[in-house]
N, C-alpha and C positions, 0 to 999 in steps of 0.2 A: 508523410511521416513513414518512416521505416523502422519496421519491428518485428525481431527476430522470431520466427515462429517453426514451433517443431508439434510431433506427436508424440506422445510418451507412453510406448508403446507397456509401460509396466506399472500403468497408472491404476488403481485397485478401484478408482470409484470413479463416476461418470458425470466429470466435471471440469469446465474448463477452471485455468488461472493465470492471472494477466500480472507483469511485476509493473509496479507504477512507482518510481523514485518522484519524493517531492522534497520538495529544495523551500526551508527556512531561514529567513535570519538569524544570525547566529545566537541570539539575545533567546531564542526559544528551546527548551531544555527537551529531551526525549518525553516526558510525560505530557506535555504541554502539546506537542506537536503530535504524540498517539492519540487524546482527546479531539485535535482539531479534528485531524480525519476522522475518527469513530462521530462527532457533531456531522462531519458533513455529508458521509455515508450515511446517514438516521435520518438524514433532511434529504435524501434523494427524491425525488418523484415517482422513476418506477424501480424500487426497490424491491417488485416481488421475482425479478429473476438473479438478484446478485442470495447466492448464498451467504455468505458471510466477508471478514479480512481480517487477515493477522498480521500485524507488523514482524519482521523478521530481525530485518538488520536497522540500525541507525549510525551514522555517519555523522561523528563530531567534526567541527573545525577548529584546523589546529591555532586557528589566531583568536578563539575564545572558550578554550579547554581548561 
């Protein structure tokens, strides 16, 4: 797997952060698929070095908009 990776050299705090796109069926609205992930990030195992995740962007498709 290949994944773009830089230093941000103007980063104010001392952390990494990874973008992870996950891909639903269309039939799943933005609140429904922010809940999924926040469920499955809560149910991780070692959860004690992820700081946190914030959804940023969300991506409709256009054949059920």
């Amino acid at each position: 797997m290949s994944v773009y990776e830089y230093v941000d050299e103007d980063s104010k705090v001392d952390e990494n952060s990874l973008t992870v796109d996950f891909y639903f069926e269309s039939d799943i609205d933005q609140d429904e698929a922010i809940k999924i992930i926040d469920d499955m990030v809560s149910n991780t195992n070692d959860y004690s070095k992820l700081i946190g995740h914030k959804p940023t962007i969300y991506v409709k498709s256009p054949f059920n908009a």
